[in-house]
C-alpha positions, 0 to 999 in steps of 0.5 A, spaced: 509 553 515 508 552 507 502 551 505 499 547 500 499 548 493 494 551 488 496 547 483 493 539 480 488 536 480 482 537 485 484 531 488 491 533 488 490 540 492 485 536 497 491 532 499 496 538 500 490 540 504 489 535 508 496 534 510 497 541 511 492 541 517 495 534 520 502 538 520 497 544 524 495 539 529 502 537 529 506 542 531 500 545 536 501 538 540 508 539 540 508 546 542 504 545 548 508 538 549 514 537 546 515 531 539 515 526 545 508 527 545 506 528 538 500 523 538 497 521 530 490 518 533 490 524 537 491 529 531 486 523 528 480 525 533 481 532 532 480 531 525 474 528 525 478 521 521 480 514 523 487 513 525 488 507 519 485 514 514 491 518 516 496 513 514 493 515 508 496 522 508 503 519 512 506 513 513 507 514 519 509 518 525 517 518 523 515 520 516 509 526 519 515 528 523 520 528 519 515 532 514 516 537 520 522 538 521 523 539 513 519 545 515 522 548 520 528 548 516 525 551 511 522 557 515 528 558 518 532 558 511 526 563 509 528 568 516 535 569 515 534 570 507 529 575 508 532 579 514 539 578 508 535 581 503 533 587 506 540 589 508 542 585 515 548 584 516 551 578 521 549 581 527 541 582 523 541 575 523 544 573 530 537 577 532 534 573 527 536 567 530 534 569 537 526 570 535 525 565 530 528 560 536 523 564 542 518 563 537 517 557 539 522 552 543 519 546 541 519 547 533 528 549 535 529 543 540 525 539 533 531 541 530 537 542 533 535 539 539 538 531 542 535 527 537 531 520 539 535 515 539 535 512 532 532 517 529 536 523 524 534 528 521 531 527 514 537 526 508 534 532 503 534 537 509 542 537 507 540 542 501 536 546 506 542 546 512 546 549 506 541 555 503 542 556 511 550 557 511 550 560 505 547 566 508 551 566 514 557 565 509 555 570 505 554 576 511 560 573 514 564 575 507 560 582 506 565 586 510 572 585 513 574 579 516 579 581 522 586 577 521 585 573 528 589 568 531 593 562 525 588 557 523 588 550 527 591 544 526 588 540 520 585 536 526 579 535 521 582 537 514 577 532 510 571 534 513 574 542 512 576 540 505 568 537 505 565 544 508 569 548 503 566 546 497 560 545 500 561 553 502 566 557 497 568 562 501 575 564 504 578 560 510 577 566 515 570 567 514 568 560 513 571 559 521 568 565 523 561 563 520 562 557 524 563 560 531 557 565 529 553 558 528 555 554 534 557 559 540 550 563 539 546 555 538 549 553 544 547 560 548 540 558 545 541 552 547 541 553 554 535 559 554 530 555 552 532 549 557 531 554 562 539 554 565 539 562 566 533 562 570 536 558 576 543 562 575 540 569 575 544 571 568 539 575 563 539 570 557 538 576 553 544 580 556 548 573 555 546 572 547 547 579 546 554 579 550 556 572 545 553 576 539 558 582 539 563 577 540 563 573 534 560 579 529 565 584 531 571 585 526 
């Protein structure tokens, strides 16, 4: 995760580094239990701080949460970006995908996991979500794009329309990145709940299986 900033005040930098060592425990219960289990006065005792003294650091625990997910958005924005910028085509970045999910499980269910009840994913990881598609998009873009079956139905024109100004790229290669995103998310999905263990399939077998599919031209 990132960590705290070199620059301010003493005061300032003391701050950073205090949260960034509550995010640290955070993520260290969470691993171990899942955000369910996420615990500000367990994160308070192991600090050696009252609970009142870590609201000072975050309000509370939705907000220290939503400062996780933040995050995780990020490192996996920072991942893909990388794996591009060192040449990786689609497939690079569908390997990319895998390991930084098997990495930790938890972190991945934090993200793209069923939410809580009432609860959302903060409103500013939109800028995020984007840098992440856009890497997508531009892997998509960066060679040719089979002709493939017509377009569907504009069953969903406006929030195409939305998507698309949001993604500039040409109407095949935006769907391709789509299904690149949502079928190797929902192979995800079920390997890091555990699914294929009592199917007897080789999750790894299967990702791979999808990747070629949604990669080939």
């Amino acid at each position: 995760m990132a960590g705290g900033s070199d620059t301010g005040t003493p005061r300032e930098r003391y701050r950073a580094q205090v949260r960034e060592e509550i995010k640290k425990h955070a993520w260290e219960q969470i691993a171990t239990a899942g955000a369910s289990a996420l615990s500000l006065n367990a994160i308070a005792k192991r600090m050696g701080l009252s609970g009142p003294a870590l609201y000072r650091y975050f309000a509370g625990r939705d907000d220290l949460i939503a400062e996780l997910v933040r995050d995780a958005y990020r490192g996996l924005a920072e991942t893909l970006r990388a794996r591009a910028e060192a040449g990786a085509g689609l497939r690079g970045l569908a390997h990319a995908l895998r390991a930084w999910a098997l990495a930790d499980p938890q972190r991945y269910f934090l993200v793209y996991g069923t939410p809580p009840p009432g609860r959302h994913a903060p409103e500013d990881t939109t800028r995020i979500t984007s840098e992440i598609m856009a890497v997508v998009l531009g892997a998509c873009t960066a060679g040719p794009v089979a002709a493939g079956p017509p377009a569907p139905p504009e069953t969903h024109r406006d929030g195409r329309r939305a998507w698309a100004r949001a993604h500039p790229a040409p109407p095949r290669a935006r769907r391709r990145a789509l299904a690149f995103w949502t079928r190797l998310h929902g192979v995800l999905s079920l390997e890091l709940a555990g699914h294929y263990a009592e199917m007897g399939f080789d999750p790894a077998r299967l990702y791979e299986a999808e990747t070629e599919t949604v990669t080939e031209h």
